[in-house]
C-alpha positions in Angstrom: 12.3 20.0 -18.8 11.6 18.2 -15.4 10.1 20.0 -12.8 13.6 20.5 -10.0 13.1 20.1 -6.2 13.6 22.7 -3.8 16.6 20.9 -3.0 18.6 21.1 -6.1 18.3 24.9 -5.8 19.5 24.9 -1.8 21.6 23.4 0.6 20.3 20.8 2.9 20.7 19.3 5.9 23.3 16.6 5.3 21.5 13.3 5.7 21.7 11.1 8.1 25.5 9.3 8.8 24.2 7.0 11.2 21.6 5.3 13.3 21.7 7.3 15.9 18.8 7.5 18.8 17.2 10.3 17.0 17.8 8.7 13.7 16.1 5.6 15.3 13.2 8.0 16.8 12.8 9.4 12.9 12.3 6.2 11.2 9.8 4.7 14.3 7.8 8.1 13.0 7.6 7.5 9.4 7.4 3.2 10.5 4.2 4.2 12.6 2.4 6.4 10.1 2.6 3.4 7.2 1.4 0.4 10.0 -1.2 3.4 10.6 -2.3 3.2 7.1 -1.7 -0.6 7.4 -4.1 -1.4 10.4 -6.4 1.3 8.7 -7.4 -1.0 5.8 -6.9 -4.6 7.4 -9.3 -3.4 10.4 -12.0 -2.0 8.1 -12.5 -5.7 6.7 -13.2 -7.0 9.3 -15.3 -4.9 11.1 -17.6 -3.6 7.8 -20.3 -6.4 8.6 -20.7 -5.1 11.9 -20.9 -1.9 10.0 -23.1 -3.1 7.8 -25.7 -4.9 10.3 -25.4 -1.1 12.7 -26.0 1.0 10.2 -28.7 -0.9 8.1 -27.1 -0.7 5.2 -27.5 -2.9 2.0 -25.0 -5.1 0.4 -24.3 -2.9 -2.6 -23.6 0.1 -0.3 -21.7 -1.7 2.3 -18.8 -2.6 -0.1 -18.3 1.3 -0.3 -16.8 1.5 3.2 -13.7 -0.1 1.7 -13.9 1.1 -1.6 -13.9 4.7 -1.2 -10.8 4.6 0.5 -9.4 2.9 -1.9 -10.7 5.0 -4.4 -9.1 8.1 -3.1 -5.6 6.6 -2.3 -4.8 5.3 -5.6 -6.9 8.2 -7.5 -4.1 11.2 -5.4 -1.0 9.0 -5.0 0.9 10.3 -7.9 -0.3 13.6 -7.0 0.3 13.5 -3.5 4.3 12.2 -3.9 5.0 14.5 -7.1 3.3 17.2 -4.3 5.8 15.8 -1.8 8.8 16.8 -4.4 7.5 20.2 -5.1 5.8 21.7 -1.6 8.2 19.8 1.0 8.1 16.3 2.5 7.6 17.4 6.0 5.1 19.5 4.9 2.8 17.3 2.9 3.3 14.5 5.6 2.3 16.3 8.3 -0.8 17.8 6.7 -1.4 14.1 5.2 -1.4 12.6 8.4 -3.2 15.7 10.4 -6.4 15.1 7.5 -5.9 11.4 7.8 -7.0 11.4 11.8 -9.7 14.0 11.4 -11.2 12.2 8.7 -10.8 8.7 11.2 -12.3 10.3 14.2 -15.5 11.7 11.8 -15.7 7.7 10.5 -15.9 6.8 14.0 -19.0 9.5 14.7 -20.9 8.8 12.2 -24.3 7.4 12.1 -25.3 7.0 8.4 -23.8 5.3 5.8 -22.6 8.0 3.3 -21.0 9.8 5.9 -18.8 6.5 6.8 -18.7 6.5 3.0 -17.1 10.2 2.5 -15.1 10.2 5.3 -13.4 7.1 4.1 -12.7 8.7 0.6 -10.8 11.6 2.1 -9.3 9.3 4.6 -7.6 7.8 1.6 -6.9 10.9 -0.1 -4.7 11.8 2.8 -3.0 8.4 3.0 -2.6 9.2 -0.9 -0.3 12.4 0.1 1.0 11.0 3.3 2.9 7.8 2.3 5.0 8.9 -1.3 5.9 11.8 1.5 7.1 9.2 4.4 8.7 7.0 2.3 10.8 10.2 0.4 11.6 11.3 4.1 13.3 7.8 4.4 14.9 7.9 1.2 16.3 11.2 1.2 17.4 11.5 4.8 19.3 8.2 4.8 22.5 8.4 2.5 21.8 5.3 -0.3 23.7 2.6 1.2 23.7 -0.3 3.8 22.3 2.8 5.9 19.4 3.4 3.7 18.7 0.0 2.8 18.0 -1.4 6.6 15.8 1.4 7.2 14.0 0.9 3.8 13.3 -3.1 4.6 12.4 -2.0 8.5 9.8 0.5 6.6 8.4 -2.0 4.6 8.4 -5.2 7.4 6.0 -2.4 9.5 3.6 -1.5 6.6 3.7 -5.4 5.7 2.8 -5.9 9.4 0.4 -3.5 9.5 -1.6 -5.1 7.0 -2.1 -8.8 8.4 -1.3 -7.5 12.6 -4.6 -4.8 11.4 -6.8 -8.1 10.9 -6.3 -8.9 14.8 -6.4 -5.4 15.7 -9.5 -5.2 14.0 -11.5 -8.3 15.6 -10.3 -7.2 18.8 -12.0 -3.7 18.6 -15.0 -4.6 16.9 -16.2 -7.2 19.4 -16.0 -4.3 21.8 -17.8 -1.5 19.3 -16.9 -1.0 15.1 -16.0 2.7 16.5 -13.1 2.1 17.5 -11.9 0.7 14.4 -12.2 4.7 13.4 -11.0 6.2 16.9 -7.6 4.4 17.3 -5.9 5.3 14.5 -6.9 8.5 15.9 -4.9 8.2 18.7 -1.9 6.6 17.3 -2.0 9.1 14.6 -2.0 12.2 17.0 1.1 10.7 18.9 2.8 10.7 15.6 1.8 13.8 14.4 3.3 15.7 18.0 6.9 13.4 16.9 6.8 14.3 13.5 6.7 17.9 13.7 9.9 17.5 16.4 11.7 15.0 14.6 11.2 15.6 10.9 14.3 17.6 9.4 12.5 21.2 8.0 11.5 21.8 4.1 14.0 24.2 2.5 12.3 27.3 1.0 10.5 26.7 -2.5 12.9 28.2 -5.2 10.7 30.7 -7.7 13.0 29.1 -10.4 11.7 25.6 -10.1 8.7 25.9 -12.4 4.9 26.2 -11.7 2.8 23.2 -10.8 1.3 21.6 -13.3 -2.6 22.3 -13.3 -4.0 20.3 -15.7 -1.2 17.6 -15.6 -2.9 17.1 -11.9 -6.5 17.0 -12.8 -6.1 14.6 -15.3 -3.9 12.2 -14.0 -5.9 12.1 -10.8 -9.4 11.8 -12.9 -7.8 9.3 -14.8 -6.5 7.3 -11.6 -9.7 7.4 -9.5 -11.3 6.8 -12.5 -9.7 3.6 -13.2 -9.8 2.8 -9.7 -14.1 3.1 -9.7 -14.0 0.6 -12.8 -12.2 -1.9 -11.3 -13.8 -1.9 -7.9 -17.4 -1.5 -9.8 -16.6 -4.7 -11.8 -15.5 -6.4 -8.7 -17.5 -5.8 -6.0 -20.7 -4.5 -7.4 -20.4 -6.9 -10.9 -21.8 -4.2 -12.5 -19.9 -4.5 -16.4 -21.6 -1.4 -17.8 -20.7 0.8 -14.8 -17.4 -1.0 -14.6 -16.2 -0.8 -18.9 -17.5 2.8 -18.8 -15.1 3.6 -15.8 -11.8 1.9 -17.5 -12.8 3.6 -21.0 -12.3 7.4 -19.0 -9.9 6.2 -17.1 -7.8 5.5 -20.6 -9.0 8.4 -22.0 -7.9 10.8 -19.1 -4.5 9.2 -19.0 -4.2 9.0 -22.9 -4.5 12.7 -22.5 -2.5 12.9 -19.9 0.4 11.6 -21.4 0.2 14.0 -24.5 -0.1 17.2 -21.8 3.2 15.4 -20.0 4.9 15.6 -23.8 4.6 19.3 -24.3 4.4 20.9 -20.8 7.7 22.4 -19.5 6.9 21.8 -15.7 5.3 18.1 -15.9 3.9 16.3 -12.9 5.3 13.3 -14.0 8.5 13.3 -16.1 7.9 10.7 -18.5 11.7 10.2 -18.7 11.6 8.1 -15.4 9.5 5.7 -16.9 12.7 4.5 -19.1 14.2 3.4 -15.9 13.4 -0.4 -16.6 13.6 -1.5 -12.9 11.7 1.1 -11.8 8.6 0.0 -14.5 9.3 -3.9 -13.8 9.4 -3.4 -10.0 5.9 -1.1 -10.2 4.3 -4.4 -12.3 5.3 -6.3 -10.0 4.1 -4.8 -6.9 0.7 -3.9 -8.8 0.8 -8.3 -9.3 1.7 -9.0 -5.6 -0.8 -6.4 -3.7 -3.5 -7.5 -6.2 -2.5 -11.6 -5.0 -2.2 -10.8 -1.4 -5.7 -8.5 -1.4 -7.3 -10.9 -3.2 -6.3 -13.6 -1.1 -7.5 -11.8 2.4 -10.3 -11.1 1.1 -11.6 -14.7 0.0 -10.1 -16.5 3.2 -12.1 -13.5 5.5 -15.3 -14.2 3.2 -14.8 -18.1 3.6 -14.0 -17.9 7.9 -17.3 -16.0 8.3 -19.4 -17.2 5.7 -18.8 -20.7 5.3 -17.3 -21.9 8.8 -19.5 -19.2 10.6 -16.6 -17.6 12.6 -16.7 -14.2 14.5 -14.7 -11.4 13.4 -12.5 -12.2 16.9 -11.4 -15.4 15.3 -11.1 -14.3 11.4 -8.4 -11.9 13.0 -6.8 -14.0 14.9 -6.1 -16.7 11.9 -3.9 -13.7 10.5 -1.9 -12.7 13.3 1.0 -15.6 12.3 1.8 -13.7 8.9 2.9 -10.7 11.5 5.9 -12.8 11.4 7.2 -10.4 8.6 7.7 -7.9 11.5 10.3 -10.1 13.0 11.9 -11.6 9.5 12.4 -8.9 7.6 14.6 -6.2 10.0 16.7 -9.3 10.5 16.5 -11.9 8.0 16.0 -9.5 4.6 18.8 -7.2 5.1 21.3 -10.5 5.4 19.3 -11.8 1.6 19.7 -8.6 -0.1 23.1 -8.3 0.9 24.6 -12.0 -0.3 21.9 -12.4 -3.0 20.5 -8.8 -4.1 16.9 -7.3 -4.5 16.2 -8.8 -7.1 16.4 -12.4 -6.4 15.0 -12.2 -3.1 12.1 -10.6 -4.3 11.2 -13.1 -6.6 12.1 -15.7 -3.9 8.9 -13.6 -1.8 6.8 -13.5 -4.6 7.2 -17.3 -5.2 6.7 -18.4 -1.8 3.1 -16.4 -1.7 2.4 -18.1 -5.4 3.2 -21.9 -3.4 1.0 -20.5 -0.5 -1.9 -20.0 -2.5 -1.3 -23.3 -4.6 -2.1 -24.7 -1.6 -5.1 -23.2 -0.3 -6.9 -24.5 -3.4 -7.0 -28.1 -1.3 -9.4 -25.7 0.7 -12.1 -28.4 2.6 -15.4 -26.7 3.9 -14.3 -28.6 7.6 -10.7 -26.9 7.5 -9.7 -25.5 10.8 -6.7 -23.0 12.0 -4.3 -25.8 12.0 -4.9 -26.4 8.2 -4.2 -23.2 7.4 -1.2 -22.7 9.8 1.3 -23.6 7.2 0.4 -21.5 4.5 -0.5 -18.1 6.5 3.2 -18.5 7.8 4.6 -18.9 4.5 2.5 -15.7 3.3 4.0 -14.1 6.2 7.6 -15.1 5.2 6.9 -14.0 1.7 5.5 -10.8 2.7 9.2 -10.4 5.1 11.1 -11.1 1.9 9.5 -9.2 -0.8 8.1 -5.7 0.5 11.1 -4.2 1.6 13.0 -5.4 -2.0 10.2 -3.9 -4.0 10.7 -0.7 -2.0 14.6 -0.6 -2.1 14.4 -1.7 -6.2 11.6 0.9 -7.0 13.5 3.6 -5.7 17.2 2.6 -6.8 19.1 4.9 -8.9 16.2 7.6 -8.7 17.9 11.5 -8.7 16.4 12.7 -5.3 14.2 15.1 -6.5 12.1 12.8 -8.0 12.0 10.0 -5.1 8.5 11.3 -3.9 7.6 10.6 -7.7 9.0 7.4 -7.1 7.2 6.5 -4.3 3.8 7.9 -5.4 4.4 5.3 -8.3 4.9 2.5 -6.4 2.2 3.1 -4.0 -0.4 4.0 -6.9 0.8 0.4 -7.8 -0.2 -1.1 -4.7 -3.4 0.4 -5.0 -4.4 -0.3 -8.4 -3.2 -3.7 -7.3 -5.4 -4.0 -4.7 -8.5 -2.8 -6.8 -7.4 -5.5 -9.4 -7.0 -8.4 -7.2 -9.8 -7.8 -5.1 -11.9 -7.5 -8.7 -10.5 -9.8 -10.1 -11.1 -12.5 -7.5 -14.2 -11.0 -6.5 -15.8 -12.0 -9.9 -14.6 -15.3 -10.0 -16.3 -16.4 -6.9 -19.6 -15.1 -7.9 -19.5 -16.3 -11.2 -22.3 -14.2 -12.7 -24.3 -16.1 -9.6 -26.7 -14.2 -7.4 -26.6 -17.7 -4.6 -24.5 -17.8 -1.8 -20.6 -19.4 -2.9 -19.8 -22.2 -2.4 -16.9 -24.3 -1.6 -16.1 -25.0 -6.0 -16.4 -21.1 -5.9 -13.9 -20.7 -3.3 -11.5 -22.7 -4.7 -11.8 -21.4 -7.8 -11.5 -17.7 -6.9 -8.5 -18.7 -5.1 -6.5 -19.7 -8.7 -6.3 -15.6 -8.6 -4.0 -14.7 -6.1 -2.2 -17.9 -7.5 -1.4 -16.7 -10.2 -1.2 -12.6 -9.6 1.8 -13.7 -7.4 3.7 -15.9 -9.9 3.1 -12.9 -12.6 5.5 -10.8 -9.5 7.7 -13.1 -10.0 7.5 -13.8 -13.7 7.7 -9.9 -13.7 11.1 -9.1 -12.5 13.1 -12.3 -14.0 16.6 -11.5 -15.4 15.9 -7.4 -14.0 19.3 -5.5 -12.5 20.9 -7.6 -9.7 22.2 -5.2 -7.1 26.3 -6.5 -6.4 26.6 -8.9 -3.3 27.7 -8.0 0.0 26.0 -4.5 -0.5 24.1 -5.2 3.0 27.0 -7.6 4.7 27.8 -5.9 8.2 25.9 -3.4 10.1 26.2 0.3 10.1 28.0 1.9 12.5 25.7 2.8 15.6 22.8 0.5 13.6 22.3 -2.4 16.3 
């Protein structure tokens, strides 16, 4: 038996019937905390060399600045969204994002390297809680629909956005001090937290009836996930295999386990049920495949701008800033797509574009400059505009909405486990086993990954459910 919402037992508020100016005010809420978590990432690459050189910390340990969050956000995802189901999204958003700017203001004070390190982790954690919960807000208090849809692909444009706009962001505010890479979420996060609490529709009580929350479903399934998350970062980044294997073999382990506790409990954390929802799995696989290309890929073009051209962490932002054009294409181009052509399609349209992008960069020349580049960063921003919002609207289609924080938590621990992969994967192929400095071969080389992570999106999703034309064709009343 599946563990029920809150909301099955109780009436609700009735969901949103239009786009009305608080309606608008509500989704620029939950649109601001996901370009928060967005920026958070993005700006941390960047600005961990300056961390690095500060702090006077080594190699090995300076890798943990980004890792740790990651770590934490894909390890409590599934938690943090089944938690979102059970406890109340309004709750576990606010508390997410009230942790998630404590945590950034004590990354901005900090003056050693394992307190960076720790405050990073639990930065995560909360993003891990707060984002299943935002994007269940969205889901749940817009009625499924043209309605829901336009505020779905406006979600996902802004956490798209957030991700290459964080790059710029981020060389802008560590040429004035890495700080305040840590102290500006801070602020935006505060201004969201005061909206949020005004504008986010109140948690009906917890039933008694709906079950207790599953314990041990929790601890393993979150071992399992952070577990799994350390191997594939440890391979990656520190090309350590022992450390690495031993990580992945718990991490099966702990999820083997989990699944048989899943099987007999009465109150499971995850119904395994969902999991025959074959969009839902396809969808998931394919935005593990297209976060793991696109990580992957910022990753070697930040490491090839700095180390091999010699530019500052100014300029390595700025060569991003073109793919923000997701932030402009998908409210008004992606809606239209969805709606003649259906998720499906246009997804795989995105996730082909990136796959051509990439192709491309393998011509990479050690003298290229921004101009060389211009064309493919602005097709990686178009395929960003065309395939996050359809992976968002897809993953969460046809889900009952008690279980669309469980929804979201997958989808999101797919993005992270994504990321982990594609940053390990390409990670390893540019050093090679080599202790030297890259070199151009190595670049090139690395850059077959993201290649071929985004056709696998693509590959992943062919002849899936096509949602019926027309299902986006007009506006909603009161939408523009």
């Amino acid at each position: 038996m599946s563990v029920a919402a809150p909301a099955d037992a109780q009436p609700t508020p009735p969901p949103i019937g239009r786009m009305t100016p608080r309606a608008w005010a509500l989704l620029l809420v939950l649109c601001g905390a996901l370009f928060l978590e967005g920026i958070d990432i993005a700006m941390l690459n960047v600005a961990v060399p300056s961390i690095r050189s500060d702090l006077g910390l080594s190699t090995g340990a300076a890798h943990w600045v980004i890792s740790a969050y990651v770590l934490g956000y894909g390890g409590f995802m599934l938690l943090g969204g089944r938690s979102a189901d059970l406890f109340g999204r309004r709750r576990v958003f606010l508390v997410g994002l009230a942790l998630f700017v404590l945590f950034s203001g004590l990354g901005g004070l900090a003056d050693a390297g394992w307190v960076i390190v720790v405050a990073r982790f639990a930065t995560g954690v909360a993003a891990g809680f707060m984002t299943p919960a935002g994007l269940s807000i969205i889901t749940t208090s817009f009625p499924e629909g043209q309605l829901r849809d336009r505020a779905v692909v406006i979600y996902g444009a802004t956490g798209a956005a957030g991700f290459s706009l964080g790059m710029v962001a981020g060389g802008l505010l560590t040429s004035i001090s890495w700080r305040w890479v840590f102290f500006a979420p801070v602020v935006l996060g505060t201004v969201l937290l005061l909206a949020g609490r005004a504008l986010i529709r109140p948690d009906q009580p917890r039933d008694p009836d709906t079950g207790r929350f599953d314990l041990a479903g929790a601890v393993l399934v979150t071992g399992g996930m952070v577990a799994g998350v350390y191997g594939l970062v440890t391979l990656g980044e520190a090309h350590d295999i022992t450390r690495g294997t031993t990580g992945l073999l718990l991490a099966f382990l702990l999820l083997a386990t989990f699944v048989r506790v899943e099987q007999r409990t009465a109150d499971p954390l995850l119904r395994l049920g969902i999991l025959r929802n074959a969009l839902l799995v396809r969808t998931n696989i394919a935005g593990l495949l297209y976060m793991g290309s696109f990580f992957g890929f910022q990753l070697l073009l930040t490491l090839y701008l700095q180390d091999v051209r010699g530019w500052s962490p100014l300029e390595t932002g700025l060569t991003f800033a073109i793919m923000g054009i997701d932030l402009l294409l998908a409210p008004l181009l992606t809606p239209w797509l969805v709606g003649r052509f259906g998720n499906i399609p246009v997804l795989m349209a995105g996730a082909t574009s990136a796959a051509l992008a990439f192709g491309l960069f393998l011509r990479l020349d050690d003298d290229w400059g921004y101009l060389d580049m211009l064309p493919m960063l602005l097709l990686v921003g178009v395929a960003f505009a065309l395939a996050y919002g359809p992976l968002t609207l897809a993953a969460t289609e046809g889900v009952a909405e008690a279980e669309q924080g469980l929804a979201g938590g997958l989808l999101y621990t797919s993005f992270q486990l994504g990321a982990a992969l594609g940053l390990a994967l390409a990670t390893i192929v540019l050093v090679g086993g080599s202790t030297g400095t890259p070199g151009l071969a190595d670049y090139r080389a690395a850059l077959v990954v993201p290649m071929v992570l985004a056709a696998g999106a693509a590959l992943s999703v062919l002849g899936a459910g096509r949602r019926p034309a027309g299902h986006l064709e007009g506006s909603a009343p009161g939408a523009s």
